[in-house]
N, C-alpha and C positions, 0 to 999 in steps of 0.2 A: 523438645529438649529434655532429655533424660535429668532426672533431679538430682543427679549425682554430680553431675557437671556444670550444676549451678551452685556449687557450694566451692567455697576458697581452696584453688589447689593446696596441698600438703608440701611442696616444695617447689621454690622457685625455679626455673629452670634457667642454665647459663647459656645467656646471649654471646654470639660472636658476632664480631664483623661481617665472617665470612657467609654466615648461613643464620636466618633468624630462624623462631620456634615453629612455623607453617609447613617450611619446608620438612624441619625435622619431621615431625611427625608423620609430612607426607613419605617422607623414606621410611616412617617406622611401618604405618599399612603397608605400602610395599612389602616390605617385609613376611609381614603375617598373613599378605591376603591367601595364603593357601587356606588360613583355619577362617579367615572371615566370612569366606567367600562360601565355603559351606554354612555358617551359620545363617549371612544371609538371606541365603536360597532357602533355608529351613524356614525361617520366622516369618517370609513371606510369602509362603502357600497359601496364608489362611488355611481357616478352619480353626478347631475347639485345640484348648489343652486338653489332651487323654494319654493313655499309655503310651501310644505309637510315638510321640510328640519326644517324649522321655526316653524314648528304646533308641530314636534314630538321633537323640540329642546325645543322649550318653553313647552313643559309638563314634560321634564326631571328638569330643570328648576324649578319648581313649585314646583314639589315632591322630591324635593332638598331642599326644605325648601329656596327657592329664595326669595318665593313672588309674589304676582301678581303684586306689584305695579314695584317693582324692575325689572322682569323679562322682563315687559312691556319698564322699559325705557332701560336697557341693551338690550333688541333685537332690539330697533329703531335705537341703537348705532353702533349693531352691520350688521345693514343692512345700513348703512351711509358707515361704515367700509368697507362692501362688495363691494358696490359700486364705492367709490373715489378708492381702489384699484384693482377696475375691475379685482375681483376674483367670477369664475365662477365652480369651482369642488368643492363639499362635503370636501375633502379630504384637501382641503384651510380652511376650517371654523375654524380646532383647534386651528390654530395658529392666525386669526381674533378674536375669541374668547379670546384668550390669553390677546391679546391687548387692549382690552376693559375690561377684568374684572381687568387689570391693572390700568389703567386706573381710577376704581372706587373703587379698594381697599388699592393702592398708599395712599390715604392721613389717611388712620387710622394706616401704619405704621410707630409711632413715637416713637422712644426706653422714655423709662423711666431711667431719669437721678436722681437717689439719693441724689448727692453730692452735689447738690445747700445751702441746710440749715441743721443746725446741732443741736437739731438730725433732721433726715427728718419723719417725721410722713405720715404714711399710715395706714390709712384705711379701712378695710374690709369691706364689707356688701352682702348681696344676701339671694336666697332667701335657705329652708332648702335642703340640700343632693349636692348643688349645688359645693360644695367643696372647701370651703372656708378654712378651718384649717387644710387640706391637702396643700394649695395655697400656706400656709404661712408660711408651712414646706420648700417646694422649694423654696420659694422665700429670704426665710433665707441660704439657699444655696449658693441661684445665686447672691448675693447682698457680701456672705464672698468672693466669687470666686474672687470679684472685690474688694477684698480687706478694704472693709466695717465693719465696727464690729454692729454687731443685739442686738438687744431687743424685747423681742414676752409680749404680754400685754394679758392675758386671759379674753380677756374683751363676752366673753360667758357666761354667769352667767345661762342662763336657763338649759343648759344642763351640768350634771355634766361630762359626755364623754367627752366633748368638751377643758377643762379644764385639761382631764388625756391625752385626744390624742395630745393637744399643749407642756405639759410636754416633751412627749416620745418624740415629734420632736425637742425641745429644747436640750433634752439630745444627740441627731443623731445630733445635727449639735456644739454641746458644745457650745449653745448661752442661755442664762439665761432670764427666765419666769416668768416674775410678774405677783402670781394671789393670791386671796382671797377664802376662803371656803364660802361667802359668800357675800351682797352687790350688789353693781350696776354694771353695765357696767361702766356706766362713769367717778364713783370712781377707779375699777381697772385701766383702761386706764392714771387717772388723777396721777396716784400714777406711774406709770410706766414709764410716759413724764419725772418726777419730777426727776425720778432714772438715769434715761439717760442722763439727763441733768448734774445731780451729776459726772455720770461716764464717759460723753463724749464720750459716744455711738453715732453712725452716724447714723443709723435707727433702726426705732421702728416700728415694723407691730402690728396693733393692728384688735386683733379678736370681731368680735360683731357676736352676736345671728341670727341663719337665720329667715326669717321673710317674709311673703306674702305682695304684695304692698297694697294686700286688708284690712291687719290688721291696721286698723286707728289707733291704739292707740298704737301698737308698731313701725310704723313709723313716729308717735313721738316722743316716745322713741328716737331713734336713731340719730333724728333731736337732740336731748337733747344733745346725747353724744358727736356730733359734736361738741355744743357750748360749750361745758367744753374744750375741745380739744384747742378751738380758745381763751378762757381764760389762759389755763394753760401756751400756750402757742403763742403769735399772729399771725396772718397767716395760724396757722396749724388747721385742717391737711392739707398737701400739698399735699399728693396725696388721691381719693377717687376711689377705687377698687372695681369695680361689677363683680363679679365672676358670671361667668356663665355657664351650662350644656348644650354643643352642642348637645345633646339628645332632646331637649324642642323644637326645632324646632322655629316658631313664637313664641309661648310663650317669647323665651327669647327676641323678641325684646320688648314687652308688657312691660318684667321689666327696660329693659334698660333706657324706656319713663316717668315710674313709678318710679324709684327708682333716675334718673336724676332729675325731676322735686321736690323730695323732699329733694337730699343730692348735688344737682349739682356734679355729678360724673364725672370722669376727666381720666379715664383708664377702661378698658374692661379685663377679661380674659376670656377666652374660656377654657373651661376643656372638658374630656373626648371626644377628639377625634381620641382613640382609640377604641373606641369601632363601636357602628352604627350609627354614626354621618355622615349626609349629606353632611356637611359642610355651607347649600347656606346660613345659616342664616347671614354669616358676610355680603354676598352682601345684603343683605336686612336692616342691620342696618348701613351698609354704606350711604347706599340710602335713608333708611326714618328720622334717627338719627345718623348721623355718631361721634361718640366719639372714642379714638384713642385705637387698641387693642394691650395693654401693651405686654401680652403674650398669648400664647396655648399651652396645655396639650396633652399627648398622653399617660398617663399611668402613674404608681403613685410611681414609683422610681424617686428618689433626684434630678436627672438631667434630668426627664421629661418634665420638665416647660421651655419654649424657649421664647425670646424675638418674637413677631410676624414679620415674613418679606412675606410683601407680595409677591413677584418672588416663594419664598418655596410652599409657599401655593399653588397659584396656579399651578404650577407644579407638586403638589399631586394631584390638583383637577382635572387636567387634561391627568396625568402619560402622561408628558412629560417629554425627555432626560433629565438627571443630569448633 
Protein backbone atom coordinates (compact mmCIF):
# COMPACT_ATOMS: atom_id res chain seq x y z
CA UNK A 1 0.00 0.00 0.00
CA UNK A 2 1.54 3.25 -1.21
CA UNK A 3 1.68 5.79 1.92
CA UNK A 4 -0.10 8.17 0.48
CA UNK A 5 -3.29 6.20 0.63
CA UNK A 6 -2.91 5.60 3.97
CA UNK A 7 -3.36 8.94 5.10
CA UNK A 8 -7.10 10.74 5.59
CA UNK A 9 -8.64 11.51 2.21
CA UNK A 10 -8.80 15.52 1.62
CA UNK A 11 -12.31 15.34 0.74
CA UNK A 12 -15.33 13.25 1.28
CA UNK A 13 -16.72 12.01 -1.66
CA UNK A 14 -20.79 12.08 -2.34
CA UNK A 15 -22.49 8.93 -1.98
CA UNK A 16 -25.62 8.08 -4.13
CA UNK A 17 -27.97 5.66 -4.06
CA UNK A 18 -27.42 4.84 -7.35
CA UNK A 19 -23.60 4.11 -7.65
CA UNK A 20 -21.34 3.82 -4.51
CA UNK A 21 -17.45 5.00 -4.38
CA UNK A 22 -16.02 1.34 -6.01
CA UNK A 23 -17.72 1.62 -8.85
CA UNK A 24 -16.93 5.16 -9.25
CA UNK A 25 -13.53 4.85 -9.29
CA UNK A 26 -13.76 1.92 -11.29
CA UNK A 27 -15.19 4.03 -14.23
CA UNK A 28 -12.54 6.66 -13.36
CA UNK A 29 -9.52 3.85 -14.33
CA UNK A 30 -11.57 3.13 -17.03
CA UNK A 31 -11.16 6.01 -17.96
CA UNK A 32 -7.47 6.87 -17.85
CA UNK A 33 -6.28 3.40 -18.47
CA UNK A 34 -4.71 4.57 -21.78
CA UNK A 35 -1.93 6.68 -19.49
CA UNK A 36 -2.04 3.86 -16.81
CA UNK A 37 -1.61 1.24 -18.80
CA UNK A 38 1.72 2.53 -20.09
CA UNK A 39 2.91 3.41 -16.86
CA UNK A 40 2.36 0.16 -15.62
CA UNK A 41 4.09 -1.69 -18.19
CA UNK A 42 7.04 0.91 -17.50
CA UNK A 43 7.45 0.24 -13.69
CA UNK A 44 7.16 -3.33 -14.17
CA UNK A 45 10.03 -4.24 -16.32
CA UNK A 46 12.31 -4.11 -13.58
CA UNK A 47 15.50 -3.13 -13.58
CA UNK A 48 17.65 0.10 -11.96
CA UNK A 49 16.35 3.66 -12.00
CA UNK A 50 18.77 5.44 -14.77
CA UNK A 51 18.31 7.82 -17.64
CA UNK A 52 16.40 5.48 -19.91
CA UNK A 53 13.82 4.93 -16.93
CA UNK A 54 13.41 9.05 -16.99
CA UNK A 55 13.66 9.53 -21.05
CA UNK A 56 10.74 6.85 -21.71
CA UNK A 57 8.96 8.07 -18.36
CA UNK A 58 8.91 11.75 -19.52
CA UNK A 59 7.63 10.78 -23.21
CA UNK A 60 4.60 9.02 -21.45
CA UNK A 61 4.32 12.11 -19.63
CA UNK A 62 4.12 14.43 -22.73
CA UNK A 63 1.83 12.33 -24.68
CA UNK A 64 -0.37 12.36 -21.70
CA UNK A 65 -1.12 15.66 -22.42
CA UNK A 66 1.48 16.70 -19.05
CA UNK A 67 3.29 19.22 -20.74
CA UNK A 68 6.83 20.00 -21.27
CA UNK A 69 6.95 22.55 -19.05
CA UNK A 70 5.15 20.51 -16.31
CA UNK A 71 6.69 17.21 -16.91
CA UNK A 72 10.15 18.98 -16.81
CA UNK A 73 9.45 20.30 -13.11
CA UNK A 74 7.56 17.03 -11.88
CA UNK A 75 10.53 14.72 -13.17
CA UNK A 76 13.27 17.21 -11.31
CA UNK A 77 10.72 16.43 -8.32
CA UNK A 78 10.71 13.29 -8.88
CA UNK A 79 14.41 12.51 -9.04
CA UNK A 80 14.81 14.70 -5.69
CA UNK A 81 12.27 12.13 -4.65
CA UNK A 82 14.38 9.28 -5.87
CA UNK A 83 17.20 10.23 -4.29
CA UNK A 84 16.44 11.56 -0.55
CA UNK A 85 14.70 8.19 -0.35
CA UNK A 86 17.61 6.25 -1.87
CA UNK A 87 15.23 4.16 -4.00
CA UNK A 88 17.04 2.24 -6.62
CA UNK A 89 14.44 -0.43 -8.75
CA UNK A 90 12.01 0.51 -11.56
CA UNK A 91 9.49 -1.10 -9.63
CA UNK A 92 9.81 1.81 -6.59
CA UNK A 93 9.04 4.66 -9.06
CA UNK A 94 4.99 4.20 -8.93
CA UNK A 95 4.81 4.88 -5.76
CA UNK A 96 7.59 8.06 -5.90
CA UNK A 97 5.58 8.97 -8.69
CA UNK A 98 2.47 8.82 -6.52
CA UNK A 99 4.01 11.26 -4.27
CA UNK A 100 4.93 13.86 -6.28
CA UNK A 101 2.02 14.19 -8.45
CA UNK A 102 0.36 14.58 -4.90
CA UNK A 103 1.96 16.59 -4.10
CA UNK A 104 1.28 19.12 -7.16
CA UNK A 105 -2.36 18.18 -7.54
CA UNK A 106 -3.09 18.47 -3.53
CA UNK A 107 -3.89 22.15 -3.88
CA UNK A 108 -6.46 22.32 -6.71
CA UNK A 109 -8.49 19.79 -4.51
CA UNK A 110 -10.93 22.36 -2.99
CA UNK A 111 -14.59 21.07 -2.52
CA UNK A 112 -17.15 23.76 -3.63
CA UNK A 113 -19.11 25.01 -0.73
CA UNK A 114 -22.67 26.45 -1.81
CA UNK A 115 -24.08 27.53 1.35
CA UNK A 116 -22.04 30.60 2.10
CA UNK A 117 -24.70 33.23 0.41
CA UNK A 118 -28.17 32.93 -0.50
CA UNK A 119 -28.94 32.38 -3.38
CA UNK A 120 -25.16 31.36 -4.31
CA UNK A 121 -24.90 32.25 -8.09
CA UNK A 122 -22.74 30.26 -10.48
CA UNK A 123 -21.60 30.50 -13.31
CA UNK A 124 -21.05 28.71 -16.36
CA UNK A 125 -18.85 29.41 -19.29
CA UNK A 126 -16.46 27.34 -21.75
CA UNK A 127 -15.88 26.98 -24.81
CA UNK A 128 -18.73 25.02 -27.50
CA UNK A 129 -19.30 20.98 -26.94
CA UNK A 130 -17.27 21.38 -23.91
CA UNK A 131 -20.29 20.31 -21.84
CA UNK A 132 -21.53 22.91 -20.04
CA UNK A 133 -25.60 22.36 -19.93
CA UNK A 134 -24.88 18.72 -19.25
CA UNK A 135 -22.64 20.15 -16.12
CA UNK A 136 -25.52 21.87 -14.82
CA UNK A 137 -27.84 18.98 -15.25
CA UNK A 138 -25.46 17.27 -12.54
CA UNK A 139 -24.61 19.68 -10.72
CA UNK A 140 -28.33 20.43 -9.96
CA UNK A 141 -28.14 16.93 -8.70
CA UNK A 142 -25.26 17.11 -6.56
CA UNK A 143 -26.03 20.43 -4.81
CA UNK A 144 -30.28 18.69 -4.14
CA UNK A 145 -28.26 15.64 -2.64
CA UNK A 146 -27.03 18.22 -0.07
CA UNK A 147 -29.92 19.24 0.47
CA UNK A 148 -30.04 22.60 -1.51
CA UNK A 149 -33.00 23.71 -3.54
CA UNK A 150 -31.69 24.87 -7.45
CA UNK A 151 -32.58 27.29 -10.01
CA UNK A 152 -31.07 26.75 -13.71
CA UNK A 153 -31.19 30.24 -15.60
CA UNK A 154 -31.17 29.33 -19.52
CA UNK A 155 -28.98 32.13 -19.92
CA UNK A 156 -27.93 30.28 -23.83
CA UNK A 157 -29.84 32.43 -25.99
CA UNK A 158 -27.67 31.56 -29.27
CA UNK A 159 -28.58 28.02 -29.30
CA UNK A 160 -32.13 27.20 -29.20
CA UNK A 161 -31.03 23.25 -28.14
CA UNK A 162 -29.39 24.65 -25.36
CA UNK A 163 -32.54 26.14 -23.85
CA UNK A 164 -34.68 22.67 -24.66
CA UNK A 165 -31.82 20.41 -23.20
CA UNK A 166 -31.62 22.65 -19.69
CA UNK A 167 -35.61 22.21 -19.85
CA UNK A 168 -35.38 18.31 -19.93
CA UNK A 169 -32.65 18.49 -17.16
CA UNK A 170 -34.84 20.82 -15.00
CA UNK A 171 -37.68 18.39 -15.45
CA UNK A 172 -34.99 15.01 -14.41
CA UNK A 173 -34.14 16.80 -11.46
CA UNK A 174 -37.90 18.75 -10.52
CA UNK A 175 -35.83 22.11 -10.24
CA UNK A 176 -37.56 25.07 -12.21
CA UNK A 177 -35.97 26.99 -15.47
CA UNK A 178 -36.00 30.42 -16.06
CA UNK A 179 -35.77 31.08 -19.69
CA UNK A 180 -36.89 33.48 -22.50
CA UNK A 181 -37.76 32.56 -26.30
CA UNK A 182 -35.92 35.26 -26.79
CA UNK A 183 -33.26 38.29 -25.53
CA UNK A 184 -30.09 38.27 -23.79
CA UNK A 185 -28.02 36.25 -21.71
CA UNK A 186 -27.86 38.61 -19.12
CA UNK A 187 -31.52 39.61 -19.07
CA UNK A 188 -32.40 35.83 -18.55
CA UNK A 189 -29.79 35.29 -15.75
CA UNK A 190 -31.00 39.01 -14.40
CA UNK A 191 -34.63 37.71 -14.31
CA UNK A 192 -33.81 34.47 -12.61
CA UNK A 193 -31.21 35.92 -9.62
CA UNK A 194 -34.53 38.20 -8.98
CA UNK A 195 -36.88 34.75 -8.82
CA UNK A 196 -34.54 33.12 -6.49
CA UNK A 197 -34.32 35.61 -4.40
CA UNK A 198 -38.27 35.87 -4.39
CA UNK A 199 -38.36 32.15 -3.77
CA UNK A 200 -35.36 31.71 -1.42
CA UNK A 201 -33.70 29.35 -3.64
CA UNK A 202 -29.98 28.52 -2.38
CA UNK A 203 -28.52 28.09 -5.81
CA UNK A 204 -28.90 29.34 -9.15
CA UNK A 205 -26.54 27.71 -11.97
CA UNK A 206 -26.58 29.92 -14.57
CA UNK A 207 -25.97 28.71 -18.35
CA UNK A 208 -24.22 31.02 -20.89
CA UNK A 209 -23.41 30.39 -24.70
CA UNK A 210 -20.22 28.48 -25.45
CA UNK A 211 -17.79 30.67 -26.92
CA UNK A 212 -13.89 30.54 -28.31
CA UNK A 213 -11.32 32.84 -26.22
CA UNK A 214 -10.59 34.10 -29.74
CA UNK A 215 -14.06 35.61 -30.26
CA UNK A 216 -13.38 39.29 -28.90
CA UNK A 217 -16.68 40.34 -29.04
CA UNK A 218 -18.43 37.52 -27.46
CA UNK A 219 -15.96 37.59 -24.61
CA UNK A 220 -17.36 40.65 -24.11
CA UNK A 221 -20.31 39.72 -24.16
CA UNK A 222 -19.88 37.53 -21.33
CA UNK A 223 -17.74 40.08 -19.35
CA UNK A 224 -21.38 42.11 -19.71
CA UNK A 225 -23.32 39.20 -18.19
CA UNK A 226 -21.05 39.14 -15.29
CA UNK A 227 -21.60 42.72 -14.47
CA UNK A 228 -25.38 42.49 -14.51
CA UNK A 229 -24.90 39.56 -12.31
CA UNK A 230 -22.63 41.85 -9.66
CA UNK A 231 -25.62 44.63 -10.08
CA UNK A 232 -28.51 42.37 -9.59
CA UNK A 233 -26.95 41.19 -7.00
CA UNK A 234 -23.50 42.28 -5.02
CA UNK A 235 -20.73 40.16 -4.84
CA UNK A 236 -22.20 37.55 -7.24
CA UNK A 237 -21.44 35.66 -9.08
CA UNK A 238 -19.68 33.72 -6.35
CA UNK A 239 -18.76 30.97 -8.08
CA UNK A 240 -17.09 31.22 -12.00
CA UNK A 241 -17.26 27.59 -13.79
CA UNK A 242 -14.89 26.66 -16.69
CA UNK A 243 -16.08 23.58 -17.88
CA UNK A 244 -13.71 21.72 -19.75
CA UNK A 245 -13.20 18.69 -22.19
CA UNK A 246 -10.24 16.36 -21.02
CA UNK A 247 -10.21 15.30 -24.80
CA UNK A 248 -8.55 19.09 -25.76
CA UNK A 249 -5.38 18.08 -24.30
CA UNK A 250 -3.32 21.51 -23.97
CA UNK A 251 -5.87 23.27 -25.51
CA UNK A 252 -7.67 23.28 -22.34
CA UNK A 253 -5.06 24.87 -20.59
CA UNK A 254 -4.93 27.88 -23.42
CA UNK A 255 -8.64 28.41 -22.19
CA UNK A 256 -8.15 28.19 -18.67
CA UNK A 257 -5.42 31.31 -19.16
CA UNK A 258 -8.06 32.94 -21.55
CA UNK A 259 -11.21 32.66 -20.10
CA UNK A 260 -9.32 33.37 -16.43
CA UNK A 261 -7.84 36.50 -17.56
CA UNK A 262 -11.21 37.81 -18.77
CA UNK A 263 -14.10 36.39 -16.27
CA UNK A 264 -11.33 35.76 -13.26
CA UNK A 265 -12.54 32.08 -12.99
CA UNK A 266 -12.57 30.45 -9.49
CA UNK A 267 -13.37 26.56 -10.28
CA UNK A 268 -12.49 24.06 -13.15
CA UNK A 269 -14.53 21.05 -14.31
CA UNK A 270 -13.16 18.48 -16.20
CA UNK A 271 -15.66 16.45 -18.18
CA UNK A 272 -15.46 13.37 -20.32
CA UNK A 273 -13.11 11.32 -18.81
CA UNK A 274 -14.62 8.66 -19.87
CA UNK A 275 -13.79 8.38 -22.86
CA UNK A 276 -9.97 8.91 -24.33
CA UNK A 277 -8.81 11.19 -22.09
CA UNK A 278 -5.18 11.28 -20.95
CA UNK A 279 -5.69 12.76 -18.01
CA UNK A 280 -2.04 14.83 -17.59
CA UNK A 281 -3.76 17.94 -18.48
CA UNK A 282 -4.67 18.65 -14.80
CA UNK A 283 -0.88 18.33 -13.93
CA UNK A 284 -0.21 20.87 -16.42
CA UNK A 285 -2.82 23.46 -15.23
CA UNK A 286 -1.77 22.82 -11.84
CA UNK A 287 1.65 23.80 -12.85
CA UNK A 288 1.23 26.64 -15.22
CA UNK A 289 -2.29 28.06 -13.78
CA UNK A 290 -3.42 26.36 -11.01
CA UNK A 291 -7.26 27.26 -10.33
CA UNK A 292 -9.07 24.74 -7.94
CA UNK A 293 -10.95 21.66 -9.86
CA UNK A 294 -14.42 21.87 -8.50
CA UNK A 295 -15.39 18.46 -10.15
CA UNK A 296 -14.83 15.60 -12.99
CA UNK A 297 -16.93 13.80 -15.22
CA UNK A 298 -16.84 10.21 -16.30
CA UNK A 299 -19.98 9.97 -18.42
CA UNK A 300 -23.36 11.63 -18.64
CA UNK A 301 -25.63 9.88 -16.06
CA UNK A 302 -26.97 12.22 -12.93
CA UNK A 303 -24.43 10.99 -10.62
CA UNK A 304 -21.35 11.18 -13.04
CA UNK A 305 -20.10 14.40 -11.97
CA UNK A 306 -17.91 13.96 -8.53
CA UNK A 307 -16.38 16.42 -6.40
CA UNK A 308 -12.41 16.28 -7.56
CA UNK A 309 -10.18 14.32 -4.93
CA UNK A 310 -6.94 14.18 -5.75
CA UNK A 311 -5.72 10.44 -3.98
CA UNK A 312 -8.92 9.12 -6.55
CA UNK A 313 -7.42 10.61 -9.41
CA UNK A 314 -4.25 9.61 -9.10
CA UNK A 315 -5.00 6.24 -8.24
CA UNK A 316 -6.85 5.79 -11.70
CA UNK A 317 -3.95 7.45 -13.25
CA UNK A 318 -1.80 5.11 -12.02
CA UNK A 319 -4.18 1.75 -11.29
CA UNK A 320 -3.06 1.57 -7.97
CA UNK A 321 -4.76 -0.57 -5.03
CA UNK A 322 -8.37 0.70 -3.77
Amino acid sequence: MFSFLKKKKSEPKLETPTEGTSSWLSRLKSGLVRTSSQLTDLFSRGGKIDDELYEELETILITADVGMDATNALLADLRRYVKLHKLHEAGQMKEALAECLLKLLSPLAQPLHANTHQPFVIMMTGVNGAGKTTSIGKLAKYFQSQGLSVLLAAGDTFRAAAREQLMTWGERNNVTVIAQQSGDAAAVIYDAIQAAQARKIDVVLADTAGRLATQAHLMEEIKKVKRVIGKVLPDAPHEVLLVLDANTGQNALSQVKAFDAALGVTGLILTKLDGTAKGGVIAAIAHAHPIPVRFIGVGEGLDDLRPFVAEDFISALLDLPD
